[in-house]
C-alpha positions, -999 to +999 in steps of 0.1 A: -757+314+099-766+310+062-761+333+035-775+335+001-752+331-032-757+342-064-797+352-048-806+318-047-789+292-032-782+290+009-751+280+023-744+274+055-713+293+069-686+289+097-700+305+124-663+325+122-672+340+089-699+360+073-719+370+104-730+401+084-729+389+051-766+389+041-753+377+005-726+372-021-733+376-057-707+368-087-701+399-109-698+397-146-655+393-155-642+426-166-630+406-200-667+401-208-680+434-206-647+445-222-652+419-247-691+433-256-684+467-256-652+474-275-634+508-291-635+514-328-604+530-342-619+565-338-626+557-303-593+540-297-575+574-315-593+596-287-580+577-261-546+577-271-543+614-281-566+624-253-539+608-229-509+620-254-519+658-252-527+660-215-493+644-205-477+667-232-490+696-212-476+684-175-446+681-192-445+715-203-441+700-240-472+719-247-483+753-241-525+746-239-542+745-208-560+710-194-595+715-190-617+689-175-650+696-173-685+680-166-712+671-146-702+663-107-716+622-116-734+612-141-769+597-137-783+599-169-767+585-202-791+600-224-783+636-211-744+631-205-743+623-244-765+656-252-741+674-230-712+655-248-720+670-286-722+706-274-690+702-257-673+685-283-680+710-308-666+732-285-632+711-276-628+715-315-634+754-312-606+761-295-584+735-297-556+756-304-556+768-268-571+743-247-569+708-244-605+695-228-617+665-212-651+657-200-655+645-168-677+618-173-679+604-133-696+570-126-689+569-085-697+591-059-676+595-025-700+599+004-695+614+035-723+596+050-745+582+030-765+585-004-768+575-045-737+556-051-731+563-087-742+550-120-723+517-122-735+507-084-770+519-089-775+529-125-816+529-123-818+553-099-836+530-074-820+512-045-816+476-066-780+479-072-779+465-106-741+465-111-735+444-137-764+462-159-745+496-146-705+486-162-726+478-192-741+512-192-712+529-181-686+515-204-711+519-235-711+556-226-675+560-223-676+547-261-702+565-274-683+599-259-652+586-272-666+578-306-674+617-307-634+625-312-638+640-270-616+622-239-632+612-210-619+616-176-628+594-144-629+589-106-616+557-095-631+551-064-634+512-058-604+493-068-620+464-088-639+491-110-608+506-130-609+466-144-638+475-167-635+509-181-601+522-174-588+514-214-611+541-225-602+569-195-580+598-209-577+611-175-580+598-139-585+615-107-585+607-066-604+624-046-600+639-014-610+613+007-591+588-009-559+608-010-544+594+019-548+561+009-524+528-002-545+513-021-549+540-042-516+549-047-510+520-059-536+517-078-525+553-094-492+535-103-505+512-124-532+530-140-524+539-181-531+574-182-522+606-163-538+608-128-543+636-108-547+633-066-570+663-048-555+675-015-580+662+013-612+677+025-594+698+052-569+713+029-536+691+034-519+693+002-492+675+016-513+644+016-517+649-022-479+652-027-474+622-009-496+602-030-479+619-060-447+607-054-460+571-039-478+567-077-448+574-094-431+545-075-433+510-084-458+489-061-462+448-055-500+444-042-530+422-045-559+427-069-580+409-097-573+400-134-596+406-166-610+375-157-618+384-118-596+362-104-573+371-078-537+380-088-501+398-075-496+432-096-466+444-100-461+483-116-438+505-131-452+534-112-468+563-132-442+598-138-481+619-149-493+619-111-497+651-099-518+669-074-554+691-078-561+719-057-596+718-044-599+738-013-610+729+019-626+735+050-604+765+055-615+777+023-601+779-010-562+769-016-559+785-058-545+815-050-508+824-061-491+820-024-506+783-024-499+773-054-462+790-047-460+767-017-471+735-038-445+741-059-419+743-030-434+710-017-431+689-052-398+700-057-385+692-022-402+659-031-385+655-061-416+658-083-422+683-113-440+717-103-471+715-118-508+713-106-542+712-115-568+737-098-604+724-091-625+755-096-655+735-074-654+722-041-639+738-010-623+763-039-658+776-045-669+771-010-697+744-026-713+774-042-710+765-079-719+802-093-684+809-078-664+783-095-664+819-126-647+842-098-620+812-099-618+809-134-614+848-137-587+851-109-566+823-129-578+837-163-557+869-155-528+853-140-526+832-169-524+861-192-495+875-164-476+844-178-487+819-148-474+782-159-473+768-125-511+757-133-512+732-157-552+726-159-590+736-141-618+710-135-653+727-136-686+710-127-709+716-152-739+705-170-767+714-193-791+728-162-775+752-132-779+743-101-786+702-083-819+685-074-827+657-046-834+621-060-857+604-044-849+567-051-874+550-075-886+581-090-860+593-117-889+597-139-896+629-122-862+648-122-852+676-145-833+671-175-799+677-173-799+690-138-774+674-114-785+653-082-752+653-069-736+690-063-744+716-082-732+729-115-729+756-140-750+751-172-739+752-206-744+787-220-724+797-185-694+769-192-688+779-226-681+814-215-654+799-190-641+782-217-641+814-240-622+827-213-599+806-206-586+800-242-588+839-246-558+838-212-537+812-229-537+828-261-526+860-242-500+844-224-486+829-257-488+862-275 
C-alpha cells in the first residue's frame, strides 16, 4: 500500500501499517503560529484578569456571577467580532455584578457526523484547511481579546489547546468527553479555570470524577510548541469544576440537583460550586427556553443562592440555526448559527439585565 505525504510524495508502507491511511500531512508547529500571531499588553491584561476574576468567583473571593456567553461555534470571524463589540460594551455595563466571558468555540462534538469547526474546516467547504483555520482562529481570539473581553473555549482535540490555549480565559469539556483520560489530564494542565459538563444522559457523577481527576497531577504523552512528541508532567488544576447541562432525562438546574451536586463534590473532597448551562438538555435543545432557565435561577439568586457560581448561554446576533451546505457559505444569514440554535442579541442582553439585576439583589 502507498500513501501520500505532505500531498505529494508516495511512500510505500509496511503492509502492517497504514492500511487506511489515504495520507499524512505535516501541520504548521504551534510556536509558529504563536510566534505570528502574538498578544499586545492589552490583550495579554484580558487574559490574565479574565482568568483572575473567574477563579476569584469559584472561590467565593468574589460575589459576581460567571457568565459565558456566545454563539454555539463560530463560523464566521467577521460576525463573531460584530457580536464581540456589542457584548463588550455590555461586559463593561455591568461589570459590577457580572463577570462575562464570550464563548468563542472553534470545535464541534458530533454525534454522527457534520462541520467540524472553524480551525478543521474554517472555509466552510469540505477542504480542511487546518493550518489556514489556527491562523484564523488564534487571530480572532486576539482581536476579541484586544477589545478588553475574555474568551472562553472547548478543547476537544488534544493537540489543539497547543495553539490557542495562552489566550483562553475559560475552558470547557463537554459532555461527550467527560468521561475521558485524556482529557482530564489535559484539564490538569491547562492554565486557566476549566469547567467539565455532566454527560449527555445526565451523569453528573462522571463530571465530578473528572473534576477531581484534573485537580490531580498527571504523567502522559503529548506534543511540545514545536510538535514534537514529549512526556508532560502537571501540577493538576484546583479551578475544575462541573457544568450542569441536562440530559436526556431532561433538565438537571433545578435546586434538588444542584443540592445533590453539592453532596457529591464534597463527598469527593471538591469545593461546592457549579456552573449551569442554560442550553442543551437544560433547555431540552429549544433555545427560546434557555430565558425560563435564566429566570428560575434569576430568582433564586435574589433568594441568596451561591451554590451556582456561573450560566453559559448560546447566543448570537440572529435567533434561531440554519443548515450549511458545504461550499456555499456565501449564501447563509449573517449572524445566524449553523450549529444549534441561539438567542439573538436584543434577547441576551435582557438575560444579562437580568441576571445582574439577581446578583445585585442578593448582595443588597
Amino acid at each position: 500500500m502507498t500513501i501520500t505525504i505532505d500531498n505529494s510524495v508516495a511512500v510505500e508502507e509496511s503492509t502492517l501499517d497504514n492500511q487506511r491511511t489515504v495520507s499524512l500531512s505535516p501541520l504548521v508547529p504551534p510556536s509558529v503560529v504563536r510566534g505570528e500571531l502574538t498578544p499586545g499588553d492589552v490583550a495579554s491584561a484580558t487574559v490574565r484578569t479574565g482568568r483572575a476574576g473567574t477563579v476569584d468567583i469559584l472561590r467565593g473571593d468574589d460575589d459576581r456571577l460567571l457568565v459565558v456567553v456566545g454563539p454555539c461555534s463560530v463560523h464566521d470571524p467577521a460576525a463573531a467580532i460584530d457580536y464581540a463589540r456589542r457584548l463588550a460594551s455590555k461586559a463593561e455595563e455591568l461589570r459590577d455584578d457580572l463577570h462575562i466571558v464570550m464563548r468563542v468555540y472553534f470545535e464541534k462534538p458530533r454525534t454522527s457526523l457534520g462541520w467540524k469547526g472553524l480551525l478543521n474546516d474554517p472555509h466552510l467547504d469540505g477542504t480542511f484547511d487546518i493550518d489556514s483555520g489556527l491562523r484564523i482562529g488564534r487571530k480572532l481570539l486576539l482581536d476579541i481579546s484586544e477589545l478588553g473581553l475574555p474568551v472562553g473555549c472547548e478543547f476537544l482535540d488534544p493537540i489543539m489547546p497547543q495553539y490557542i490555549s495562552d489566550l483562553v480565559s475559560y475552558g470547557a469539556i463537554g459532555a461527550r468527553t467527560a468521561a475521558s483520560q485524556v482529557h482530564r489530564q489535559l484539564c490538569s494542565a491547562l492554565s486557566m479555570p476549566v469547567g467539565i459538563k455532566n454527560s449527555t444522559e445526565g451523569d453528573v457523577q462522571v463530571a465530578v470524577d473528572g473534576t477531581r481527576a484534573a485537580a490531580a497531577s498527571h504523567v502522559f504523552p503529548g506534543t511540545d510548541l514545536d510538535g514534537r512528541a514529549a512526556l508532560v508532567r502537571t501540577a493538576g488544576n484546583p479551578d475544575c469544576h462541573v457544568i450542569l447541562r441536562g440530559g436526556t432525562d431532561g433538565p438537571n438546574y433545578d435546586a434538588e440537583t444542584v443540592a445533590d451536586t453539592n453532596a457529591r463534590l464534597s463527598k469527593a473532597g471538591l469545593p461546592e460550586r457549579m456552573v449551569v448551562d442554560a442550553s442543551h438538555g437544560n433547555s431540552s435543545k429549544n433555545h427560546e427556553k434557555q430565558i425560563d432557565v435564566v429566570s428560575d435561577l434569576a430568582a433564586r439568586i435574589e433568594n441568596g443562592e451561591k451554590g451556582v457560581v456561573g450560566v453559559m448561554l448560546e447566543s448570537f446576533l440572529e435567533a434561531g440555526r440554519q443548515d450549511l451546505t458545504l461550499g456555499h457559505a456565501d449564501q447563509l444569514t449573517y449572524g445566524k448559527s449553523i450549529t444549534d440554535a441561539c438567542l439573538d442579541w436584543d434577547t441576551t442582553a435582557a438575560q444579562l439585565d437580568r441576571l445582574a439585576s439577581a446578583v445585585a439583589t442578593r448582595r443588597k
